[in-house]
C-alpha positions in Angstrom: 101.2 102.5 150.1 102.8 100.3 147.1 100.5 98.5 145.4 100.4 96.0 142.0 100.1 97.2 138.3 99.3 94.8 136.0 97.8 94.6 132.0 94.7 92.4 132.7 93.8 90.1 129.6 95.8 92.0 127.4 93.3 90.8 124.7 92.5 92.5 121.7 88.6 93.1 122.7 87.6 91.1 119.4 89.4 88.1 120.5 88.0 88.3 123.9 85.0 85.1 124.5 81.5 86.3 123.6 80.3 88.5 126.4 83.7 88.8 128.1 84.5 92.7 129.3 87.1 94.5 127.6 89.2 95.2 130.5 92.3 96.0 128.7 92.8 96.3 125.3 95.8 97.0 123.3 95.3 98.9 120.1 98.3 100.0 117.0 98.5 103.6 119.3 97.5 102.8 122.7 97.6 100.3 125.4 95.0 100.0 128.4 96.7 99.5 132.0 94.6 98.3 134.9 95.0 98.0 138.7 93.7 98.0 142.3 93.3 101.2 143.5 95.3 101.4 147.3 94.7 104.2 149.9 95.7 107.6 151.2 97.3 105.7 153.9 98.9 102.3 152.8 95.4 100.8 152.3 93.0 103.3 154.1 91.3 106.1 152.8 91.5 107.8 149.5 94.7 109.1 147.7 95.3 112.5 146.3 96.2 111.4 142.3 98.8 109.1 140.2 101.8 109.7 137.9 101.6 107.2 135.3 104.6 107.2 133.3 105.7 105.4 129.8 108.8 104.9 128.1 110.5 102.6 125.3 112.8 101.9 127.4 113.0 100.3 131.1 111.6 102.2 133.8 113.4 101.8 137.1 113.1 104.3 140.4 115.9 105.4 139.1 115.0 106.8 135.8 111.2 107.1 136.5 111.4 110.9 136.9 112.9 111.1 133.0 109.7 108.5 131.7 106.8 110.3 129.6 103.7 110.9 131.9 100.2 111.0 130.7 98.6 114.3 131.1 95.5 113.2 132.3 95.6 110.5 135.0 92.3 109.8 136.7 91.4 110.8 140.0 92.0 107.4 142.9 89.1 105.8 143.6 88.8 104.2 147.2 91.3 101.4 148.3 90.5 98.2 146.5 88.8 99.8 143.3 89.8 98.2 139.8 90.8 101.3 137.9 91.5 101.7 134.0 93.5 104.1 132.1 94.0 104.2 128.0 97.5 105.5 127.3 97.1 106.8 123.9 99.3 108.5 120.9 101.8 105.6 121.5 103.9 104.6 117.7 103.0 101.4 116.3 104.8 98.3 116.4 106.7 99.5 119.5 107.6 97.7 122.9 106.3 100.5 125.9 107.0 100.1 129.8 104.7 101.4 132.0 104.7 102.4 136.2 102.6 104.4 138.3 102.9 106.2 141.6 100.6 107.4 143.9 100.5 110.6 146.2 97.9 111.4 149.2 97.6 114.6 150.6 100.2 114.8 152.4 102.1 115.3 149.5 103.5 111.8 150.2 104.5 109.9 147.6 104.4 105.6 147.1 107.7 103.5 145.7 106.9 102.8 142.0 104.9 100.4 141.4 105.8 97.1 139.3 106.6 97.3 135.6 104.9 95.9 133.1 105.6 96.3 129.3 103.3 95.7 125.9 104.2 96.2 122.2 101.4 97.6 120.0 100.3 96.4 117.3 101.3 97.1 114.0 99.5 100.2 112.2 96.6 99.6 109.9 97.1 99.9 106.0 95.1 102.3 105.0 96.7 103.6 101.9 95.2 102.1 98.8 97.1 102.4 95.3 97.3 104.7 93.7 94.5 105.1 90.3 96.0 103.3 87.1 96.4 105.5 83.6 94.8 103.1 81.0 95.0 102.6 77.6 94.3 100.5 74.4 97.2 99.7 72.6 96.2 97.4 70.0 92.2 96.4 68.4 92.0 93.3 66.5 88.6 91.8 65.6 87.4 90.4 68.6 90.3 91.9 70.9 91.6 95.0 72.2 94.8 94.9 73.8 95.4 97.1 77.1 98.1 98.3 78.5 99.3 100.4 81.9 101.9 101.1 84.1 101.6 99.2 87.7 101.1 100.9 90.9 101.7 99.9 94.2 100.5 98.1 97.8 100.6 101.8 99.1 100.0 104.2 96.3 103.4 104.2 94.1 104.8 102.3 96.5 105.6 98.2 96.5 103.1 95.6 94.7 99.5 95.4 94.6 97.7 92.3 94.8 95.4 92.0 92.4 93.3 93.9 89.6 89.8 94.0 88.3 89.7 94.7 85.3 86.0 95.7 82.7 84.5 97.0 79.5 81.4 98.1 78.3 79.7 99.7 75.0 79.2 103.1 77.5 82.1 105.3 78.9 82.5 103.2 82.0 82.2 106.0 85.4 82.3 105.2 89.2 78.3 104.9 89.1 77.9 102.3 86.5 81.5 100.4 86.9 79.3 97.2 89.1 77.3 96.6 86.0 80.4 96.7 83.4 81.5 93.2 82.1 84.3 91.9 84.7 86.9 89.8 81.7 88.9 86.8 83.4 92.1 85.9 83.8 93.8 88.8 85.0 97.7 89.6 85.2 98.9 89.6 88.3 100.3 92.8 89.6 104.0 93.6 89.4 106.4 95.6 91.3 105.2 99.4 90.8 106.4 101.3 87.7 106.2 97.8 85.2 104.9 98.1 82.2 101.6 95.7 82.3 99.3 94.3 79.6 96.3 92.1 78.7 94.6 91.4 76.3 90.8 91.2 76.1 88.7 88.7 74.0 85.4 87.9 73.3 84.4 91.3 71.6 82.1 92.1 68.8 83.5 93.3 65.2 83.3 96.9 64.0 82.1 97.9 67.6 83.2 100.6 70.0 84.3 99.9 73.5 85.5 101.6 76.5 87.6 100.0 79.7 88.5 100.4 83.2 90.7 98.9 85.5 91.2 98.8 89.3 93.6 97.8 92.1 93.8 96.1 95.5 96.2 95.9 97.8 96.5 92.7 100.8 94.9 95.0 103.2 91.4 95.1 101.2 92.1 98.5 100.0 90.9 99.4 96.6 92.2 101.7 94.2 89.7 105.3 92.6 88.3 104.0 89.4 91.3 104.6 86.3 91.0 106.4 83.1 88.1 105.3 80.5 89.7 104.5 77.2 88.0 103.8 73.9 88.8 101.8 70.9 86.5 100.3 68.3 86.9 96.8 66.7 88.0 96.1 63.6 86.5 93.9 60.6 89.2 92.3 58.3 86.8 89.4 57.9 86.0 89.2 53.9 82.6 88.0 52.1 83.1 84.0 52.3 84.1 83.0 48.7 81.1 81.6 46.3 81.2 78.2 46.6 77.7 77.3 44.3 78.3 78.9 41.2 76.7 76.9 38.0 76.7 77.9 34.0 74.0 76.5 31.8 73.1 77.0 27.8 70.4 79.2 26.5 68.7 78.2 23.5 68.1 81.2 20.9 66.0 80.6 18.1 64.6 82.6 14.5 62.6 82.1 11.7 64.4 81.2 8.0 64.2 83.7 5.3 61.4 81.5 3.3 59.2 81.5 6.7 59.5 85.4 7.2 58.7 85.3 3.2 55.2 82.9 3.5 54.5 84.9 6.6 54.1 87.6 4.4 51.9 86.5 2.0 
């Protein structure tokens, strides 16, 4: 009653040919084991159930009593069935060897099958960083200087990869940040805890603005909205010098004393 365990395809299902059947897959917490159902009697009949067992280390006949086994093996089909079984709540990153037995019911058991090992796949990044504190340090005419700490790839935690940084004449909120002016020429992040700045052009004199900044990390993931500082431009441009001024003479005129005197008469 021994039969063959094997990891068929051992394809992640979105790398599988269009239309191709997902017959084992192999996920950052689980890994899919299929094989050929045998008998109750070497290849006759139905058995009675399976022991599927897992370890991080190599399973033998020996040790296959001390492996983990699943808690919910499925019921044998009849002899010469392809059967499935997800083997779940596995750590990431990790290199698992599996083996099953069968028993009929007899109480008989088979020899352990063959072994066949699979490392998972590393465990999605899911942690975005963590939501910058903003402010303005500086206002010139036409610039407003920011400045922040960095935050991480995983909250406070190593380098994010980029940031996305906008102003507006309107406190800037998750529900209007799309339609905010996106500047260019962003710093790169640095190593969490670095003190960051940039500085943003372009503005209007004597004109209040307020800014926003985001993060992403490599995985895609994208920091909550930061703080909405304000700072109004300043206006140190003077009146442009007169450049046109003329003089000219005026021409002021009286009567003598004899003319006022014949006017009189």
């Amino acid at each position: 009653m021994r039969f063959r365990l094997s990891l068929a395809g051992l394809f992640l299902a979105t790398g599988m040919a269009a239309g191709s059947p997902a017959l084992a897959q192999v996920t950052y917490n689980s890994v899919t084991l299929t094989w050929t159902a045998p008998g109750d009697d070497s290849l006759i009949g139905t058995a009675t159930r399976y022991d599927i067992r897992y370890s991080t280390s190599q399973i033998t006949s020996a040790n296959f009593g001390s492996a983990t086994a699943v808690a919910t093996p499925p019921t044998p089909a009849g002899p010469g069935s392809s059967q499935t079984f997800n083997v779940s709540g596995l750590q990431a990153a990790t290199t698992y060897w599996f083996a099953i037995k069968t028993q009929d019911d007899a109480g008989n058991w088979s020899n352990v099958s063959n072994i066949v090992s699979k490392t998972t796949l590393q465990a999605p990044d899911v942690t975005r960083p963590a939501p910058i504190a903003l402010s303005v340090s500086s206002l010139g005419d036409t610039t407003a200087t920011l400045s922040w700490n960095a935050v991480g790839d995983d909250s406070l935690t190593g380098t994010a990869t980029s940031y996305d940084i906008r102003y507006s004449t309107s406190p800037i909120t998750t529900s209007n940040w799309a339609t905010a002016t996106q500047v260019s020429g962003e710093p790169a992040p640095q190593v969490a805890g670095s003190l960051q700045t940039f500085t943003v052009g372009s503005l209007a004199r004597q004109r209040q603005y307020y800014f926003a900044i985001k993060a992403t990390d490599d995985a895609g993931n994208v920091s909550a909205l930061s703080n909405s500082p304000t700072g109004t431009t300043t206006d140190t441009l003077a009146p442009k010098a007169i450049t046109d001024l003329t003089a000219s003479f005026v021409w002021l005129g009286w009567p003598s004393a004899a003319a006022r005197a014949g006017a009189r008469h």
